[in-house]
N, C-alpha and C positions, 0 to 999 in steps of 0.2 A: 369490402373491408372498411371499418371504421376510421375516418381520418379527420376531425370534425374541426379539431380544434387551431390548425397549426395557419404557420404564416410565411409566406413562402418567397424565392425568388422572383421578380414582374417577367412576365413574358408577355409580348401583345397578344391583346383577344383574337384576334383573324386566324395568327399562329395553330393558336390553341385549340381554337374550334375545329379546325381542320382536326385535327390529332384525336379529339376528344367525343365525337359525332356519334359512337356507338355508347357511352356511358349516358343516360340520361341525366342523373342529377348536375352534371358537368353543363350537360347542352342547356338544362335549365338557368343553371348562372352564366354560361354565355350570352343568354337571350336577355337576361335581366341587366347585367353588369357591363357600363361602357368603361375604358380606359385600359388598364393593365389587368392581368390575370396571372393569378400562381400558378406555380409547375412544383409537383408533388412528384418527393419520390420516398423511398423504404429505405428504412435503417435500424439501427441498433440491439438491443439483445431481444431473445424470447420471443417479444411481437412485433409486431408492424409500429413503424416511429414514420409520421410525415413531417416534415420539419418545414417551418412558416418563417418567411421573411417580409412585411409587409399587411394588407390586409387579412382576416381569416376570414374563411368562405367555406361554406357545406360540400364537403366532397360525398361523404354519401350518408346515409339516414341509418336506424337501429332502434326495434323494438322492444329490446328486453328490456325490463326496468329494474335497477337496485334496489327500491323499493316503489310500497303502494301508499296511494294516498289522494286525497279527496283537493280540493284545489282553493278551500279553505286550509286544509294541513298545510299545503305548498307555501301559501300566504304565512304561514306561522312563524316562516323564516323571521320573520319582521321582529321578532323579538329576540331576536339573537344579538349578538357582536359587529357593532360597526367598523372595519377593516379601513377604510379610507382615510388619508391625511386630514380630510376637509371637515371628518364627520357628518359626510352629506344622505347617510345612504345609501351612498350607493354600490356598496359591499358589504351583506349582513351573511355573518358564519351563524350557525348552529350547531353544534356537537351531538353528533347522535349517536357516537361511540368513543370514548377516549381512546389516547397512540398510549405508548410504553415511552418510558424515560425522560426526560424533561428537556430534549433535541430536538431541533426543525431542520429543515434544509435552510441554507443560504443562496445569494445568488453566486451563480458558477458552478453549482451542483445540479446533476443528473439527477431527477426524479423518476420516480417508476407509480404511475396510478391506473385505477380504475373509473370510470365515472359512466355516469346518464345526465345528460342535458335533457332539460325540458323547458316548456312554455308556460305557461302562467294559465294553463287550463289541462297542464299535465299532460299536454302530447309529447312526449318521444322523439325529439327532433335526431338525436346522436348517442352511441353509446358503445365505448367499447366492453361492456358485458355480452354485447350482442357475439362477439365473436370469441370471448371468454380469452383476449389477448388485451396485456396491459401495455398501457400508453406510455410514453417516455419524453421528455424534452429538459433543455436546461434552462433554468429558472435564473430570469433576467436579460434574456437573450432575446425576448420579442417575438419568440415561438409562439405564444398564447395567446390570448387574448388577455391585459392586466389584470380584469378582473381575478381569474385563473392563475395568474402569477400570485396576484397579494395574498390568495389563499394559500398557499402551495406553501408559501414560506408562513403560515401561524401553524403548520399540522405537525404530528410527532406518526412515528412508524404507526400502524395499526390504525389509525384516528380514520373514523367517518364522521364526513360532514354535509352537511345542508348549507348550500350556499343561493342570495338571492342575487342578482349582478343586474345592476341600472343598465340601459344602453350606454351610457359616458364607458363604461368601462368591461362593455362588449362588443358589440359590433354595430353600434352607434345609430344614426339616423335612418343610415340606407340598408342596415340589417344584413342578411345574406340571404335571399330567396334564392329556391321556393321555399328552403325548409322556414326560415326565419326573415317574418315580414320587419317591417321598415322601423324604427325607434323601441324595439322589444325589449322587458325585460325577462331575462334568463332564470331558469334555477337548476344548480347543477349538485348532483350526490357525487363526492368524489372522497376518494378510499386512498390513502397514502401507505402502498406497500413496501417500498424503501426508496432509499438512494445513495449514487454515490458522491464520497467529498472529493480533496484534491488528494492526487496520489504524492505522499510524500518519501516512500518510499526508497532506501538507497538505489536499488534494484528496480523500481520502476514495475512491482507485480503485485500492489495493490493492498499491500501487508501492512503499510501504516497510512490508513485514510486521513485525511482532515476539512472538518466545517466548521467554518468561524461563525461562531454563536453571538459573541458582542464583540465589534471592532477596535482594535488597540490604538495607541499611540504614535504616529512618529512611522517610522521604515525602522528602526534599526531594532534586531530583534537579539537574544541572549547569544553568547556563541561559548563553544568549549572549552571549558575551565571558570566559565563564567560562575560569580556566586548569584543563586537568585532564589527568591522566596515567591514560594505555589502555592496553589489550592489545587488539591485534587477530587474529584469525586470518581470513585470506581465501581462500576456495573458489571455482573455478569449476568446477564440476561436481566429482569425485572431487579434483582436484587441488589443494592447498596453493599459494595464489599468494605470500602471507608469513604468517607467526606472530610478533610480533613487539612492543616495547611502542612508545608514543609517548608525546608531551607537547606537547600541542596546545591552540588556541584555541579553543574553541566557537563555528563561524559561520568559520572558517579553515581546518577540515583539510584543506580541500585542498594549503594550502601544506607542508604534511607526505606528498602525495601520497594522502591517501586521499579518497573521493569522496562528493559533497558530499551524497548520504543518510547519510551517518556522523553530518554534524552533526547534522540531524534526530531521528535515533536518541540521540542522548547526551543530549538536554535531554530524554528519558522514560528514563534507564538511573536507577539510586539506586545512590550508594554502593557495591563488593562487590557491584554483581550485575554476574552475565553474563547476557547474552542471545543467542539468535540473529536477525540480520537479514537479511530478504533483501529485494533491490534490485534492482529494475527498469533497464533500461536507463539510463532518464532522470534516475535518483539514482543511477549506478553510473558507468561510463568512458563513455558515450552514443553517439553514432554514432562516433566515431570509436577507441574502444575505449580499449586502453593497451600500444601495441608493446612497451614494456618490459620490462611482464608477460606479454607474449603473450597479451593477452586481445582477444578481435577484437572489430570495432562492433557495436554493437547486445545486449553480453551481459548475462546478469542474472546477479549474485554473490549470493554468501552469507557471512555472518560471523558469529563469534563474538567479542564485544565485552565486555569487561569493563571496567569503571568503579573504577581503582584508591583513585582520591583527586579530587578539585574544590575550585578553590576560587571561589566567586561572587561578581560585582562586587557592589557597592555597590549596593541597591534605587535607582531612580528618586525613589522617596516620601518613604526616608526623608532627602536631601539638600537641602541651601541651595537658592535658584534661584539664586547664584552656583557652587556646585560643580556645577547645574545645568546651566548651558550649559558651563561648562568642559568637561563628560562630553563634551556631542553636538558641541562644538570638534574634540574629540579624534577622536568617530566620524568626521567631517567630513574632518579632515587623513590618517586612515586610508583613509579612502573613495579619498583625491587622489592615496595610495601606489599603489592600487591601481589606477586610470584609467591612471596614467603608466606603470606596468608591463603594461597591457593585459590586467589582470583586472578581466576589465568587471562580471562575476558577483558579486566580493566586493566591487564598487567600489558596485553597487547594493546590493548589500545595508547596506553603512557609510552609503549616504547616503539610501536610505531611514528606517531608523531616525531619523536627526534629524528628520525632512521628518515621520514619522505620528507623532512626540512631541514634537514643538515647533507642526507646524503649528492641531491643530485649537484655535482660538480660547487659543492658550495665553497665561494672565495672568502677568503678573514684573510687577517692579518699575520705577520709568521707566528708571532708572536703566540699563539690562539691557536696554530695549526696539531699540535702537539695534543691538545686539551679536546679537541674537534674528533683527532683521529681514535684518541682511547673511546670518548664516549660514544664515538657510530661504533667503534668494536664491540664495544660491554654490552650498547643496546642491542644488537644485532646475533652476539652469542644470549644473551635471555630471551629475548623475541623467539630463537630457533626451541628455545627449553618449554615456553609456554605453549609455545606449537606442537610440540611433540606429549607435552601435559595434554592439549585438547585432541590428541589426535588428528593434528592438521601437517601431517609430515611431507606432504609437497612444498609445505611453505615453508618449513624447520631447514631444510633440505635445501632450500632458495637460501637461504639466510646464509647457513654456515659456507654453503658455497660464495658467497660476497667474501665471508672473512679469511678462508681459504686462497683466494685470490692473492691476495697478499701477504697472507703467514700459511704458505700450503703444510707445515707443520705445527698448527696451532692442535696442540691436544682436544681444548673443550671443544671447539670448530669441528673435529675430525668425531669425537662421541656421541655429540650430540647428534652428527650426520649418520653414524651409523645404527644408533636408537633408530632413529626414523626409517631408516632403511630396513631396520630387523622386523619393524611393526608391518612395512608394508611384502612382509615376505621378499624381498632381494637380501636374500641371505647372500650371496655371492659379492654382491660389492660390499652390504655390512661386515664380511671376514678382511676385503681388501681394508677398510679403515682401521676395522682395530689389529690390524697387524701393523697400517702405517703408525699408530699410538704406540704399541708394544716398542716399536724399532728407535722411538722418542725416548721410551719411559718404559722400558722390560719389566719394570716392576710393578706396573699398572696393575691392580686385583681386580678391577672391574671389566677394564676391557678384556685382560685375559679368562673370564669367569665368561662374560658375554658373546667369545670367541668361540670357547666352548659349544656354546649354546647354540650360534649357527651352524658351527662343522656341523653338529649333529642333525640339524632343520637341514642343512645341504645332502646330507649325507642318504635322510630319508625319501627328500626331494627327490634325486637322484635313482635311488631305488623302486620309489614308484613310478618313474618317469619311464623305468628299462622295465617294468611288469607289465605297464599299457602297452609298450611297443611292441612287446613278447607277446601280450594277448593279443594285440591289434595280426600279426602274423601269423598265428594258428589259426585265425579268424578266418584270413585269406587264402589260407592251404586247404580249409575244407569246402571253400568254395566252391575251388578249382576244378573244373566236370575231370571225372575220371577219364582216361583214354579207353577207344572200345579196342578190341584186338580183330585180328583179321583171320579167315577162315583157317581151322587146319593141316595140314597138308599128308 
């Protein structure tokens, strides 16, 4: 297996040799190489990953080549792109196929390539084509050899390249024999098939990626409710969907049309940095896409997001416990914008926030306690309404039960529990509420209409629940072996 490039744990050579006496290419760099020696092992997706800590050295060799070419062509390198800070040299790209979209990797990103190493008269020193498994390592971490890193981060998905590497910035003086003698310059074809950024993810499953493209400002980066002016550029696949700047809400962009991993992404952007994001379905246009843009259900975007300027509310900490609840009033009356406009999504998120910062045991003043308890109420019976609007009636259900708690006769508390219960078929406990409503409010026409509506879902429940059992027992009776009788007499 192809392992050519990486850089590994030091283990002493005596160790190694022992362990390593049946690989040849192995017993070769033992005989060549005094001091320390790597220890190679396998990792990460699809193919074989060796991962380097230290010098790189030849684990085994590979003949197939990505391309052909005469050892003049090899040389042509030379008129390519000098990659090096010094300008010495001793990093020349060439492009022999453009990537897609105008992203590289950064360092801290997982790369995924293909490559052939060769020597400067075209032999085939290493190659994972040879086993048709691509190579992986993370870019910055000394896995490589630098020259192999500087490239890694100028490439875009798709790009082939021809790369030449000085010794400075391969494997130096003493080379790696046998494959590679001593002060060698390299040339390496190498394919950049993807990678991944940093998981940002609430969930932690990879659904909003990010790689920082130019580095920001400072640490402190936009946070929720923040006002701040963007750029965005949005890709679906090859295609430009906008380029464009905004001036948006933190926790709102949707109301700007962009989708709601934007916001996610912008409370980790700093200042002047751009990033690329890419967005799974479920933080992009989701099932039902965005006909506008022509982007159909179910797609996953990409973007390029730049963080122009922010400006950030006011800490929680550092405020009065009267500018205090004034805040979550306001998250509150925002929430109520959003319910009445049938943004159930940004309507839970305004009234969550009051509900997880006001509810857990929060201390004020007496004074405050009055104004504290209406608005965890209010929030907390809308919270249960947008829940049962999105179809999330475990969580409606959580909800009116907190307000129930302390008014177990709160009418909207007990409808809005029984919605959610009707939805999830317990038609049985939804009769117990709106009978408990009726016993409030006998003149209810909703709960008594909705009452209705379970008896009769019970009613049928019930009837087919006694036909399975009826059939499940005639089932059992013809099982039954018949009895044989016994001689006649």
């Amino acid at each position: 297996m192809t392992c050519f490039l990486m850089l590994l744990p030091l283990l002493k050579i005596n160790s190694l040799g022992k362990q390593m006496r049946t690989s040849w290419p192995l017993k070769g760099l033992v005989k060549e190489i005094s001091g320390n020696f790597p220890a190679i092992h396998r990792s990460g997706r699809r193919g074989a990953t060796c991962s380097l800590f230290g010098r790189a050295l030849t684990c085994c060799g590979g003949s197939k080549r990505m391309a052909t070419g005469s050892v003049e062509e090899i040389n042509q390198v030379d008129c390519g792109v000098d990659l090096t800070p010094e300008q010495n040299g001793g990093v020349i790209k060439e492009i022999l196929k453009e990537g897609t979209n105008d992203v590289h990797p950064t360092e801290g990103n997982k790369v995924f390539v293909h490559y052939v190493g060769k020597l400067l008269d075209g032999t085939v020193f290493d190659s994972s084509r040879s086993t048709d498994k691509e190579f992986s390592f993370v870019v910055g971490r000394k896995q490589v050899i630098d020259g192999f890193d500087m490239v890694v981060k100028t490439m875009k998905v798709g790009e082939l390249a021809k790369v030449k590497i000085a010794p400075k910035y391969g494997y130096g003086e003493k080379g790696s024999p046998p494959k590679i003698p001593p002060d060698t310059t390299l040339v390496f074809e190498i394919e950049l098939l993807y990678w991944e950024g940093e998981d940002i993810s609430p969930d932690r499953d990879k659904s909003i990626m990010k790689t920082v493209q130019v580095a920001g400002e400072g640490y402190e980066t936009a946070k929720d409710g923040a006002t701040a002016s963007i750029h965005v550029k949005a890709f679906l696949g090859d295609r430009v969907l906008y380029d464009k700047d905004f001036d948006v809400t933190v926790g709102e962009c949707s109301e700007a049309g962009l989708p709601e991993g934007i916001d996610k992404a912008l409370t980790r952007i700093k200042k002047g940095e751009t990033s690329h994001i890419k967005l799974l379905p479920k933080w992009a246009y989701g099932e039902h896409g965005c006909a506008e843009l022509g982007v159909p259900p179910n797609s996953a975007l990409e973007f390029l997001v730049t963080t122009v300027s922010f400006d950030n509310p006011k800490e929680l900490w550092s405020m009065s416990d009267e500018e205090r609840v004034a805040e979550h009033e306001k998250f509150k009356e925002r929430g109520t914008e959003f319910l009445k406009a049938g943004k159930y999504k940004l309507a839970v998120a305004k009234y969550r926030k009051v509900v997880e910062q006001l509810e857990p045991d929060y201390q004020t003043k007496d004074h405050l306690k009055e104004r504290v308890n209406a608005l965890l109420k209010a929030s907390l019976l809308n919270l249960a309404l947008a829940y049962v609007k999105l179809n999330e009636n475990a969580e409606a259900i959580k909800c009116c039960d907190k307000v129930l708690e302390k008014e177990p006769q709160n009418v909207k508390a007990l409808y809005r529990r029984a919605q959610a219960r009707q939805n999830i078929k317990d038609f049985e406990e939804a009769v117990a509420d709106y009978n408990a409503i009726l016993a409030v409010e006998p003149g209810n026409k909703a709960a008594s209409a909705n009452l209705g509506v379970c008896r009769c879902k019970l009613q049928e429940e019930r009837r087919r629940q006694k036909q399975l059992y009826s059939n499940m027992l005639t089932k059992m009776k013809q099982s039954e072996p018949v009895p044989v009788g016994g001689d006649e007499k």
